[in-house]
C-alpha positions as CSV (number, residue, x, y, z in Angstrom):
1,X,134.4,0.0,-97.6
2,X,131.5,-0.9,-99.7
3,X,128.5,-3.0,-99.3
4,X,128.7,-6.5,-101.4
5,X,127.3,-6.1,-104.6
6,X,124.2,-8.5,-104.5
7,X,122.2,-5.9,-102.6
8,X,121.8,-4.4,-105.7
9,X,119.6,-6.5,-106.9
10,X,116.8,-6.9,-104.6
11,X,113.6,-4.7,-105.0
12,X,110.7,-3.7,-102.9
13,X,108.5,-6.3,-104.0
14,X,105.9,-8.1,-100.8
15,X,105.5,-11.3,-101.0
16,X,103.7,-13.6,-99.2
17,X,105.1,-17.1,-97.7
18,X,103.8,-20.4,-99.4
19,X,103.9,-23.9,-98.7
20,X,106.6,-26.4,-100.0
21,X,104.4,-28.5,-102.3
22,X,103.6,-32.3,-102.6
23,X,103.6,-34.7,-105.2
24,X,100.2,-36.0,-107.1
25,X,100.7,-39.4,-105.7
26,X,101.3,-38.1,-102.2
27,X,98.1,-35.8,-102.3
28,X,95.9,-39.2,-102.6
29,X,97.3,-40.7,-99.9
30,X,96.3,-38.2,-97.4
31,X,93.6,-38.3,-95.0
32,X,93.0,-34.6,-94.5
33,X,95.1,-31.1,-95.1
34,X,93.4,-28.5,-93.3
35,X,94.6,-25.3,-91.1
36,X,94.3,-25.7,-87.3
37,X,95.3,-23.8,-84.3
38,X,97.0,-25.3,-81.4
39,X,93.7,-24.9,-79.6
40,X,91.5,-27.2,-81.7
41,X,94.4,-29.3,-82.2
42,X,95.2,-30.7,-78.4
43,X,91.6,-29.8,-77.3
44,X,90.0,-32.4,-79.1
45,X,90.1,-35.3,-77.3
46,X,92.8,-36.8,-79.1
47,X,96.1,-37.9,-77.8
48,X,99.7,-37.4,-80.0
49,X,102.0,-40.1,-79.9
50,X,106.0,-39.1,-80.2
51,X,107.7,-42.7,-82.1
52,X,109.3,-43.8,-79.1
53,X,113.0,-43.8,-81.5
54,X,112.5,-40.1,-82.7
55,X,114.6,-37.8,-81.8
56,X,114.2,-36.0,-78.2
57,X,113.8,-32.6,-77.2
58,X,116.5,-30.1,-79.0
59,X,115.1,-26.9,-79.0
60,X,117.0,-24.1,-77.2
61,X,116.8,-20.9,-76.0
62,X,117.4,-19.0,-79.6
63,X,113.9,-20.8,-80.7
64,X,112.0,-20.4,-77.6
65,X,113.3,-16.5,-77.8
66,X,111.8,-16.8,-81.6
67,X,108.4,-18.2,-80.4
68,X,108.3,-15.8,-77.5
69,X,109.0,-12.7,-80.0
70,X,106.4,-13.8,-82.0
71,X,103.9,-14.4,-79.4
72,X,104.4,-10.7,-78.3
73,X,103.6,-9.6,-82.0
74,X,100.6,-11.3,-81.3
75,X,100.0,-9.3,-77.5
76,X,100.9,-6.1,-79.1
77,X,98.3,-7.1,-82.5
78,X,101.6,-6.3,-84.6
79,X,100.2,-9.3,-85.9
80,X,96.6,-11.1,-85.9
81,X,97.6,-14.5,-86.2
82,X,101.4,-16.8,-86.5
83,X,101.8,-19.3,-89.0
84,X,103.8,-22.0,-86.9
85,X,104.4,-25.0,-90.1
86,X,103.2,-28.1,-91.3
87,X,102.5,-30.8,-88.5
88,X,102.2,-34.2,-89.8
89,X,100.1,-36.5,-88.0
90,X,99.7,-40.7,-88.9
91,X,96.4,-41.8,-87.8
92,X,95.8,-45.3,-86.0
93,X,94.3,-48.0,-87.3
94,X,92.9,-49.4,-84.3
95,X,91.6,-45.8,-83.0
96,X,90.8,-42.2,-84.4
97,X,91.9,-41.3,-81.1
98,X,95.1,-41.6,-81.0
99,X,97.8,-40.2,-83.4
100,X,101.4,-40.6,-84.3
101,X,103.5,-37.2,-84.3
102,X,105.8,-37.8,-87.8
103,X,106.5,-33.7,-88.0
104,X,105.8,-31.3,-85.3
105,X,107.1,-32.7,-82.0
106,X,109.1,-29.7,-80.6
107,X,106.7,-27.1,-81.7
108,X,103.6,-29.2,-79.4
109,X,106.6,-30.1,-76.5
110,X,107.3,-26.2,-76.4
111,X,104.1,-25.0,-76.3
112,X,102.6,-27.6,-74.3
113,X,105.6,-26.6,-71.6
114,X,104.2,-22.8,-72.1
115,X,101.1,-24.0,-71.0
116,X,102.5,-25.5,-68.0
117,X,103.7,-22.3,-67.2
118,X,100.7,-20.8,-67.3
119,X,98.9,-22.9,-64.9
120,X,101.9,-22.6,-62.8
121,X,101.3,-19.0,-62.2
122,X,97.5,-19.7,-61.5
123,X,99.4,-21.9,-58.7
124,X,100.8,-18.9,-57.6
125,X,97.8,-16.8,-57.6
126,X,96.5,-19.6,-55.5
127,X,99.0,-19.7,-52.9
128,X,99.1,-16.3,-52.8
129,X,95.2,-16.3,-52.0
130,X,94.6,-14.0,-54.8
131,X,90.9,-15.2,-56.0
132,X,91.6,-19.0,-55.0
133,X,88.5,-20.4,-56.2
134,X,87.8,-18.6,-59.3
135,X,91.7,-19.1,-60.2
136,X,91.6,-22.7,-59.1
137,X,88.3,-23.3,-61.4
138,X,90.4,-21.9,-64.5
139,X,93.3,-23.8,-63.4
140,X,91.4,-26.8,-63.6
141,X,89.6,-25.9,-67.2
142,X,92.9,-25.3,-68.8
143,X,94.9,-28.5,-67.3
144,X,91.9,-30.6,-68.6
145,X,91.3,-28.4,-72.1
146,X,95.5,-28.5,-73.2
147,X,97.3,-30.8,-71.2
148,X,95.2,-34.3,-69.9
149,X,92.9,-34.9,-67.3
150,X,93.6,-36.6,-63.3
151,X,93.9,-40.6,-63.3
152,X,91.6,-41.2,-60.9
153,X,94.2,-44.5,-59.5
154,X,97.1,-42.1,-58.8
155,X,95.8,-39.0,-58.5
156,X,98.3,-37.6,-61.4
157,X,97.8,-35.9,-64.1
158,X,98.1,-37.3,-67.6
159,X,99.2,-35.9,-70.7
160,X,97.1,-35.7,-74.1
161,X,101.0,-35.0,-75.6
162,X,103.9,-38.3,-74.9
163,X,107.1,-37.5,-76.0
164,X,109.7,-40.5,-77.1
165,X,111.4,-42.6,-74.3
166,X,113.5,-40.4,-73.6
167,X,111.8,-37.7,-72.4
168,X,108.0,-38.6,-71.7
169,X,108.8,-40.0,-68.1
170,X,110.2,-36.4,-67.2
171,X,108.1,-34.3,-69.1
172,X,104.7,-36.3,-67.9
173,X,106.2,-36.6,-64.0
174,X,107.8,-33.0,-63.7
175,X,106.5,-30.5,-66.3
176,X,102.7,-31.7,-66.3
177,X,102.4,-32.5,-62.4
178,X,104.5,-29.2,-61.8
179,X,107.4,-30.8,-59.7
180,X,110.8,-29.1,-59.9
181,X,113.7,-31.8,-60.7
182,X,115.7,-32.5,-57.6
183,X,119.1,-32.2,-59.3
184,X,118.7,-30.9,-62.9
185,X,122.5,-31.4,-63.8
186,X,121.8,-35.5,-63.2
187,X,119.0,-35.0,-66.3
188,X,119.8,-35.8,-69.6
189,X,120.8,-33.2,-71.7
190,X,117.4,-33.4,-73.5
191,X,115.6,-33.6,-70.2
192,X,117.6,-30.4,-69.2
193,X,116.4,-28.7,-71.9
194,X,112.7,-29.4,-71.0
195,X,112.8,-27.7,-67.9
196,X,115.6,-25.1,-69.3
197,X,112.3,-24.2,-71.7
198,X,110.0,-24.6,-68.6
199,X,112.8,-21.4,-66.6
200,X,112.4,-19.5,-69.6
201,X,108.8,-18.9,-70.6
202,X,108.3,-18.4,-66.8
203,X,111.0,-15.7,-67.0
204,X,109.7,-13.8,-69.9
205,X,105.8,-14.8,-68.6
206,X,107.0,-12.8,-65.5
207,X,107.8,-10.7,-67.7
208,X,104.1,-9.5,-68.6
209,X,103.2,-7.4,-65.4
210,X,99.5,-6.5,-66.8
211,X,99.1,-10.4,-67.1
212,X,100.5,-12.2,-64.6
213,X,98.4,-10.4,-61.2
214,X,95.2,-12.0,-63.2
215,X,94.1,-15.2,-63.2
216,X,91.4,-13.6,-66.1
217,X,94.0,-12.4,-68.0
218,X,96.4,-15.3,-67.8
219,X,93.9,-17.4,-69.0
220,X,92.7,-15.1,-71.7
221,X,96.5,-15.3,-72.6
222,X,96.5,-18.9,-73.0
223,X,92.9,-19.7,-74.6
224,X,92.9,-16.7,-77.2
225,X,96.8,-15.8,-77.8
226,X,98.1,-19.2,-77.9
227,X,95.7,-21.6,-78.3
228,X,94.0,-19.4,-81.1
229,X,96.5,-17.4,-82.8
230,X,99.2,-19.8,-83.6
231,X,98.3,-22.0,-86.7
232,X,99.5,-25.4,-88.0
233,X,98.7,-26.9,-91.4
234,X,97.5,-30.0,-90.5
235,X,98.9,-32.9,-92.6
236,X,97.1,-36.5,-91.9
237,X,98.5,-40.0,-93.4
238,X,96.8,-43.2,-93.2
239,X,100.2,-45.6,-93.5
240,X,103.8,-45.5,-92.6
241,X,104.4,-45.2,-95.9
242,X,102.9,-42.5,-96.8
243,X,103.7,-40.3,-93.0
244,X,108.0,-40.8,-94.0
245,X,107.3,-39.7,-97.8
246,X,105.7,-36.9,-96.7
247,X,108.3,-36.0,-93.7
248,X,111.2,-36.2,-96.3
249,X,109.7,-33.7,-98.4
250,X,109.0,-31.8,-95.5
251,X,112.5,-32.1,-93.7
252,X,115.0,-34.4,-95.1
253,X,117.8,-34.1,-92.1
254,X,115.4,-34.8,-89.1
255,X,115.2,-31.1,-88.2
256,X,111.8,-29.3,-88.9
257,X,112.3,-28.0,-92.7
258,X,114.0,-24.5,-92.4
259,X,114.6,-21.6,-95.4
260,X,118.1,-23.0,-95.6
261,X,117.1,-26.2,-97.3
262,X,114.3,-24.1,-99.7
263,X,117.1,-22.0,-100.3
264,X,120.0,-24.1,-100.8
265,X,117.9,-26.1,-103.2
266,X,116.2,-23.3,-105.3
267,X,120.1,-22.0,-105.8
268,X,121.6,-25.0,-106.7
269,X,118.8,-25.6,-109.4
270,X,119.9,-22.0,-110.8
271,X,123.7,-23.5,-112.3
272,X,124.5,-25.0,-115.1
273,X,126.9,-27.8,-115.2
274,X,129.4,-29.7,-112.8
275,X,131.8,-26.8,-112.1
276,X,129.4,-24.6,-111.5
277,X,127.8,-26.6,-109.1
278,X,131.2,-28.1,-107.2
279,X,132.2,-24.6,-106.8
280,X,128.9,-23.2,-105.3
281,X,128.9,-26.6,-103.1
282,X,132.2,-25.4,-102.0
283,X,131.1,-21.9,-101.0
284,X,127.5,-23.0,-99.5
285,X,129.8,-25.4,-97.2
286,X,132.0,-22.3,-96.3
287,X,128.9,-20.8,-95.3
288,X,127.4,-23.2,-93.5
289,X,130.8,-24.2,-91.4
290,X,130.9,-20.4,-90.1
291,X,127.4,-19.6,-89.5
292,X,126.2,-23.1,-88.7
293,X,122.6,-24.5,-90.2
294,X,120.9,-23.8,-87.2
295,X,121.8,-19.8,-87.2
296,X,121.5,-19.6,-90.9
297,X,118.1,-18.4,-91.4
298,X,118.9,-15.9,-88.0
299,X,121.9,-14.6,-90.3
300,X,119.8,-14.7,-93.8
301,X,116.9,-12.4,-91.9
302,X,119.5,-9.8,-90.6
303,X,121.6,-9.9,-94.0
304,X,118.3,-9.4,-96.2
305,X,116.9,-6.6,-93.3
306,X,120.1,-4.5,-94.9
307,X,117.5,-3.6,-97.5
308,X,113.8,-4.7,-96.9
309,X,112.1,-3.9,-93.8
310,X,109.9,-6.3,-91.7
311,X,111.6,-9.4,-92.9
312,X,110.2,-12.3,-91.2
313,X,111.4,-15.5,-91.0
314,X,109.0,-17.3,-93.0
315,X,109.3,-14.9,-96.1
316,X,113.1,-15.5,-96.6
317,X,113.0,-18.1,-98.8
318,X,110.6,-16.3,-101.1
319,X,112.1,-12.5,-100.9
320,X,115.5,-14.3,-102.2
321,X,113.1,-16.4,-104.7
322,X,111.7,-12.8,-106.3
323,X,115.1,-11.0,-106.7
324,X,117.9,-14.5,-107.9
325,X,116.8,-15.2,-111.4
326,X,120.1,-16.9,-112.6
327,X,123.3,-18.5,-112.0
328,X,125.2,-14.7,-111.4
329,X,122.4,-13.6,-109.5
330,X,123.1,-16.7,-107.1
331,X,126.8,-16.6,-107.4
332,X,126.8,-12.6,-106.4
333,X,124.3,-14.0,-103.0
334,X,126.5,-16.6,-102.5
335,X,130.1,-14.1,-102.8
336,X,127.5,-11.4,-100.6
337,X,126.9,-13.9,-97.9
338,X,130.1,-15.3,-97.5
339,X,131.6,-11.8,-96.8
340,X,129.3,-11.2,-94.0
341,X,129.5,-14.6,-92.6
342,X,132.6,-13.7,-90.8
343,X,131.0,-10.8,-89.3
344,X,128.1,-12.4,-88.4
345,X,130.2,-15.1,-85.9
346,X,132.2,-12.4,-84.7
347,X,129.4,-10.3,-83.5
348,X,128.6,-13.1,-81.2
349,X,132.4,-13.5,-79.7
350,X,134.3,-11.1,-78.1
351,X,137.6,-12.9,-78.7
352,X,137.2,-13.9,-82.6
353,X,140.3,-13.4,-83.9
354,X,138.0,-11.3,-86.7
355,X,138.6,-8.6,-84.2
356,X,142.4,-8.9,-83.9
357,X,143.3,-5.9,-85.6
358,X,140.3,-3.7,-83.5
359,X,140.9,-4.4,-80.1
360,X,138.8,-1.6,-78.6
361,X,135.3,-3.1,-80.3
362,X,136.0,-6.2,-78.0
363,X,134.2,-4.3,-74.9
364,X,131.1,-3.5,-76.9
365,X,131.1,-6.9,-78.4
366,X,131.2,-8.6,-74.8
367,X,128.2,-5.7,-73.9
368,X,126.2,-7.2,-77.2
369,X,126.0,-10.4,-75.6
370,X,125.4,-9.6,-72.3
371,X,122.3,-7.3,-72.8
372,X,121.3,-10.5,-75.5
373,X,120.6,-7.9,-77.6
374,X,120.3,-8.9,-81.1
375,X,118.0,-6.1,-83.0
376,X,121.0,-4.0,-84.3
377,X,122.4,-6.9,-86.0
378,X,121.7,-5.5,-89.5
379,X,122.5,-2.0,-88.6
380,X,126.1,-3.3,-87.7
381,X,126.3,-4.9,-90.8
382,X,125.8,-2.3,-92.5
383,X,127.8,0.2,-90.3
384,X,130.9,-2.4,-90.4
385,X,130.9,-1.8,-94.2
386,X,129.9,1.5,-94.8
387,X,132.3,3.7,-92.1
388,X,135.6,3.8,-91.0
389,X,136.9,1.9,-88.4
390,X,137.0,4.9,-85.3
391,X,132.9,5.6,-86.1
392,X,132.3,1.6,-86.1
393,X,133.4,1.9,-82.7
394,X,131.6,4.6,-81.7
395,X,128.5,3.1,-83.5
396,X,129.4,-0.2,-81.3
397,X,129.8,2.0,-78.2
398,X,126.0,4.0,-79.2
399,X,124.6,0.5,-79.8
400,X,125.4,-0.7,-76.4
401,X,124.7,2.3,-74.5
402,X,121.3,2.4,-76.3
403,X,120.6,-1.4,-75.3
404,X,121.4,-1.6,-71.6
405,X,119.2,2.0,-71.1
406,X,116.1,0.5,-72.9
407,X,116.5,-3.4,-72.4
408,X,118.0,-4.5,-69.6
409,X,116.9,-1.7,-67.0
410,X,113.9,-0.1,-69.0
411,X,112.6,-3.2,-69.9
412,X,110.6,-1.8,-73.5
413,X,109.3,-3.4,-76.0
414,X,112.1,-5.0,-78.5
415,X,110.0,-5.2,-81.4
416,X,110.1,-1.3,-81.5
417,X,114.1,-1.5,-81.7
418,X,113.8,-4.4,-84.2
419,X,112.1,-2.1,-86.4
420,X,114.0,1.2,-85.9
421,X,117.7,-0.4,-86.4
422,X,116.1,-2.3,-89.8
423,X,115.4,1.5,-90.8
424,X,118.9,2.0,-89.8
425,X,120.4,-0.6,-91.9
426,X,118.8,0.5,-94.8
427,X,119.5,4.2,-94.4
428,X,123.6,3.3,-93.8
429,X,123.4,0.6,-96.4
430,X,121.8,3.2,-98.8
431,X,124.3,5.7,-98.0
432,X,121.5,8.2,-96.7
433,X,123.8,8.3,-93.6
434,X,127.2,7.9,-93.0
435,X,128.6,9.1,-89.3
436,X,127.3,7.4,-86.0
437,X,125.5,10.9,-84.6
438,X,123.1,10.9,-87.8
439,X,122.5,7.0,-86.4
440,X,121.8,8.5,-82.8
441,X,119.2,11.2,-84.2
442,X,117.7,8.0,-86.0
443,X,117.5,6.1,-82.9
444,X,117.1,9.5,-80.4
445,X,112.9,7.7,-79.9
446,X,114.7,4.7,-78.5
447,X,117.2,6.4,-76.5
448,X,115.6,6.3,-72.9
449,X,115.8,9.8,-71.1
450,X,118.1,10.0,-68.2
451,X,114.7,11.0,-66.2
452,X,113.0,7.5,-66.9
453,X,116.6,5.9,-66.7
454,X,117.3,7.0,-63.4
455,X,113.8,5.9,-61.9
456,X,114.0,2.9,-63.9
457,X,117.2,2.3,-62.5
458,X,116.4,3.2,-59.0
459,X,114.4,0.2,-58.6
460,X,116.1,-2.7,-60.6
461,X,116.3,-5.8,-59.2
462,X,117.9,-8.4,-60.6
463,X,119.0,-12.1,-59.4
464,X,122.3,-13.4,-58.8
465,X,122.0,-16.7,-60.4
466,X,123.1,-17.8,-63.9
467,X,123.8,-15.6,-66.9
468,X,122.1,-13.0,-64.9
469,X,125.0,-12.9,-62.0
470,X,127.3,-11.8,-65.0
471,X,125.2,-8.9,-65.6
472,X,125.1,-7.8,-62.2
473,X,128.9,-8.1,-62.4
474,X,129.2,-5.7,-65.3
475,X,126.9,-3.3,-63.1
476,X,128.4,-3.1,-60.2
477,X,131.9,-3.1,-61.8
478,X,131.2,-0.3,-64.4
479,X,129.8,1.5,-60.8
480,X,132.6,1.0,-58.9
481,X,135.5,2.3,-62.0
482,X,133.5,5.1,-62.6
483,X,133.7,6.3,-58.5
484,X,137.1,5.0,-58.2
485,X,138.7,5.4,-61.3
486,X,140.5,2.6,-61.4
487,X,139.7,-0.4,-63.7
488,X,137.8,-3.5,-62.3
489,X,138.0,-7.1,-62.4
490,X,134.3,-8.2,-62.4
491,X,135.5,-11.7,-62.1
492,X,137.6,-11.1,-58.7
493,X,135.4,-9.7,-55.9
494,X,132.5,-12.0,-54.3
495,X,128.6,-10.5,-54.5
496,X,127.4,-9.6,-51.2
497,X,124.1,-9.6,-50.9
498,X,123.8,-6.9,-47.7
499,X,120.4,-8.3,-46.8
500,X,121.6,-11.9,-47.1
501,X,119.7,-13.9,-50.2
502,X,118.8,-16.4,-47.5
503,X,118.3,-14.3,-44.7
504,X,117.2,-15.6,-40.8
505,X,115.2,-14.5,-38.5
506,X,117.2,-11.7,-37.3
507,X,116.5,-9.5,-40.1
508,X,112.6,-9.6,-39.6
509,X,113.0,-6.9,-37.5
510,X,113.4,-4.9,-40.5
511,X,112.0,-6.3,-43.3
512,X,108.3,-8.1,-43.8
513,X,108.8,-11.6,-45.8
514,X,107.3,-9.6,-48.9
515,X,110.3,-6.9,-48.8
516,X,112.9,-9.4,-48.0
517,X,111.6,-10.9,-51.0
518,X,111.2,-8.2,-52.9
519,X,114.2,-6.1,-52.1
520,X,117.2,-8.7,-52.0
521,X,118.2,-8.7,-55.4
522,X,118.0,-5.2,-55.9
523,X,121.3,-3.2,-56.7
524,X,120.8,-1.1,-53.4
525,X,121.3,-4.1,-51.6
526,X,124.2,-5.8,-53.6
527,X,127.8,-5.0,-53.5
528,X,131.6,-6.0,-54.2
529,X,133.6,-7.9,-51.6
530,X,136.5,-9.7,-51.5
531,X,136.1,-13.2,-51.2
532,X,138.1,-13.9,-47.9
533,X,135.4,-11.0,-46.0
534,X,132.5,-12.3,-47.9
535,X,133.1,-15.5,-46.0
536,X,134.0,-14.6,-42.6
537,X,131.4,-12.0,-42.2
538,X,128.9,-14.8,-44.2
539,X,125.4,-14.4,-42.3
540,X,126.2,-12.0,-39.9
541,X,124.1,-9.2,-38.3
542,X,124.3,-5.6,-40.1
543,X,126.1,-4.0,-37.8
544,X,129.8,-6.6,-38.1
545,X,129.1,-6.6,-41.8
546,X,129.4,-2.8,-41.7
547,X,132.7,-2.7,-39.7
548,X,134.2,-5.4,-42.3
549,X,133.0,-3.0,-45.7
550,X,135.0,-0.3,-44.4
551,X,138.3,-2.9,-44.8
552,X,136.8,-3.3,-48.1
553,X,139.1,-1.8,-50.8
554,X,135.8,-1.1,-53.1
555,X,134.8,2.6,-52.3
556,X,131.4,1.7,-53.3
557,X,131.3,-0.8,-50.5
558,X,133.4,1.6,-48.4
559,X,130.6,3.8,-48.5
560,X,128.0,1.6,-46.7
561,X,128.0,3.8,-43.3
562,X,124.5,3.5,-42.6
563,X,123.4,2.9,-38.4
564,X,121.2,0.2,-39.6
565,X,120.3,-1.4,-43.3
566,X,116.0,-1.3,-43.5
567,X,114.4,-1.5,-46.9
568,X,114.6,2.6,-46.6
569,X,118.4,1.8,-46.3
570,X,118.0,-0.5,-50.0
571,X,116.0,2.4,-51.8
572,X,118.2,5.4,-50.9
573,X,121.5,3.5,-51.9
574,X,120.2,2.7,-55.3
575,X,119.0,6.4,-55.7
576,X,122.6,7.4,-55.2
577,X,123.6,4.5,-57.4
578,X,120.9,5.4,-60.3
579,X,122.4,8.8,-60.0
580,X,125.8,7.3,-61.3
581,X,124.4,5.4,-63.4
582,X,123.3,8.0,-65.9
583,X,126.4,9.3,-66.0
584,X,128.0,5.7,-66.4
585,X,125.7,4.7,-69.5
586,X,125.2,8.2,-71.5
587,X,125.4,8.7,-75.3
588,X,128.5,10.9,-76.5
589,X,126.1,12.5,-78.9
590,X,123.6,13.7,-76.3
């Protein structure tokens, strides 16, 4: 199978990103164009106004996971600074104080919700008595500096950001004052996705060990990372006018202006004549229906990383710009991007029908999208092109396997497997390799040793709530096949937490509050159970529970024989279980 033709035609030119420019007219009209930082821009005494009829809060987790990957270029000085877009700003007549939010709203909501997180944590620090009154101090410095100061009548806090009518009462009474929602499925769907925003930034801020244990640091992390570092052009109107002539340049559908729309319209300037055009429409639309606008520029970045490295979103508009000249040029894109667009959907569904005719790839496709692991994107591209159907597989299989060693127990750093399966796309795509164990020599670095695996393993924890209760699902069921041999339901048996997740005061006897904390979600202490015993035996003491898992037709749960179940109990079960486990998840090329 061979690669589509238009990667032919792109060189190895840099570029560097530029802004979509305004009309003569326009550039009067404005009060001030300048570049800001979120810092300078919400610590200024102002306050930003969302029209109460915009639209409310969309973004979801595929743009937080954006911003977050870009803030850790920023912690790892990968990068020095992050362009984050235009913001367009009305002014008031009545007061230079207050401002009207034409452009920018979800970019402000988000990281003014990130900031919440952070103080949060300090809350935590607090509670925890770790430095209380320096942490409290900072606490206070940062509420006041990027999010509003206490009304002295109510004793809340205020915000220096309201959002539309939608959202502001939520946002203002949950997010700034720090109160979790009483029943989040009663919010609206926008309001859901406030706090859904609020989980995840605390989930991946977690997620920073050398941060989070230091009040120092966590402010350090807020002030100079993400206050300083991300940048705004600042765009200020003087009329109403003026603010919508500039947002329709900017972003004509409502939606912050994205590479699809500079893309789409540099293209379509490229043809000559109506057929030309009514057949590109008809192609774009094709396009568009499978990958859907909002994934476009996702799917444009991992298409073009097939032959330039370090393609970041904001350059994609301009590497296409440097290497279409004409109407073939943008016909062969067009032809090029149709042909992966299939692919490209696929990879995200285990049951597309694309993979009808390859029935064994549907496991590894299902493993893709547990682990959330999108970095080998392009190499998959270019590996579901370039070799036979058997060593796609296997590459599928090697993909996988790679993925759940490194990110989901080892934790590492993604940007490093960004990088090295971009080199891998190219060198596939290029034809410098062509079998999946020259791809595993390419990606042996990233291939976590079954040394560090195994102690990685041995003291995993994960909870049993959400998406992440699938992934212990997959664990233990992948555990229990490869002791009994027999294939597993993951959707069947009940999770047993052996230390109960909500344990009373009978187990104190074994555990402090810290380790009951600490140790109930880790694999050690989790097993299969049918549902009907999960029940009966519910909170029971250790020793009924035991006498029940040997009626268990799991062997894994079988083999729970211990006298009595102490955090020792925990930590030498998932020793025995990290044993298995490199066996389980192991390379066939190693």
């Amino acid at each position: 199978m061979k690669l589509p033709v238009i990667l032919k035609l792109f060189n190895q030119q840099n570029s560097t990103g530029t802004q979509p420019a305004l009309t003569k007219p326009m550039i009067h009209s404005l009060l001030d164009t300048r570049t800001t930082n979120f810092g300078d821009l919400i610590s200024n005494g102002k306050i930003y106004r969302v029209p109460p009829f915009q639209r409310d809060y969309s973004w979801n987790e595929e743009n937080w996971e954006d911003l977050w990957q870009d803030i850790e270029s920023l912690l790892t000085e990968q990068t020095p600074i992050h362009y984050m877009g235009a913001i367009v700003l009305q002014s008031s007549l009545e007061s230079d104080k207050y401002f009207t939010i034409i452009d920018g709203q979800q970019r402000l909501a988000t990281l003014s919700i990130l900031t919440t997180v952070v103080i949060d944590r300090l809350e935590t620090l607090i509670a925890n008595n770790i430095d209380p009154e320096p942490n409290r101090e900072r606490q206070e410095i940062l509420r006041r500096t990027y999010l509003g100061d206490k009304d002295p009548r109510s004793l809340r806090y205020s915000s220096k950001l309201i959002l539309n009518n939608n959202n502001n009462d939520f946002y203002k009474s949950n997010l700034i004052n720090l109160r979790e929602p009483r029943n989040i499925r009663k919010l609206t769907k926008s309001n859901q996705l406030l706090w859904k925003a609020f989980e995840y930034f605390r989930d991946r801020l977690n997620s920073l060990t050398d941060i989070i244990q230091f009040g120092d640091r966590l402010a350090e992390f807020l002030a100079d990372t993400i206050a300083r570092k991300l940048l705004f052009i600042q765009i200020t109107v003087e009329d109403e006018f003026n603010a919508y002539t500039v947002f329709e340049t900017l972003n004509a559908r409502g939606i912050e202006l994205t590479s699809t729309d500079l893309l789409k319209n540099y293209l379509f300037s490229l043809f000559q004549g109506p057929d030309d055009l009514e057949s590109a429409q008809s192609q774009w639309n094709r396009i568009i229906n499978t990958v859907r606008m909002e994934k476009f520029p996702e799917f444009l970045r991992y298409y073009l990383s097939l032959k330039y490295r370090r393609v970041r979103r904001e350059r994609l508009f301009k590497r296409i710009k440097e290497s279409v000249n004409n109407a073939e040029d943008a016909f062969n894109l067009l032809d090029s991007l149709e042909s992966y667009s299939d692919l490209f959907l696929a990879l995200g569904d285990p049951n597309d029908d694309f993979w009808s005719d390859r029935h064994e790839t549907r496991i590894y496709i299902l493993e893709l999208n547990l682990f959330r692991v999108k970095q080998a994107y392009p190499a998959l591209f270019a590996a579901y092109f370039c070799f036979s159907k058997e060593n796609f597989v296997k590459m599928l299989k090697l993909t996988t396997t790679i993925a759940f060693r490194y990110t989901v127990v080892g934790h590492l750093n993604p940007n490093e497997l960004e990088r090295i399966y971009n080199q891998v796309a190219i060198d596939i795509a290029s034809e410098q390799i062509d079998r999946p164990r020259e791809v595993f020599e390419r990606l042996r670095s990233v291939y976590v040793s079954d040394e560090k695996f195994e102690r990685d393993f041995s003291v995993l924890k994960i909870e049993t709530k959400g998406q992440k209760k699938k992934l212990v699902r997959y664990i233990l069921a992948k555990l229990e096949n490869h002791v009994s041999g027999k294939p597993i339901n993951e959707e069947t048996p009940s999770i047993e937490h052996i230390l109960p997740e909500s344990p009373d005061r009978q187990w104190e006897q074994e555990f402090t509050n810290e380790q009951m904390a600490d140790m109930r979600y880790r694999l050690g202490n989790l097993t299969f159970l049918e549902p009907s015993f999960n029940r009966e035996i519910g909170q029971k003491k250790y020793n009924i529970k035991r006498q029940k898992y040997q009626e268990s037709s799991y062997i894994l749960t079988q083999q729970i024989t211990n006298d009595d179940w102490t955090p020792d109990s925990i930590a030498r079960r998932q020793q025995e279980l990290a044993k298995q486990a490199v066996r389980v998840w192991r390379s066939d090329f190693v």
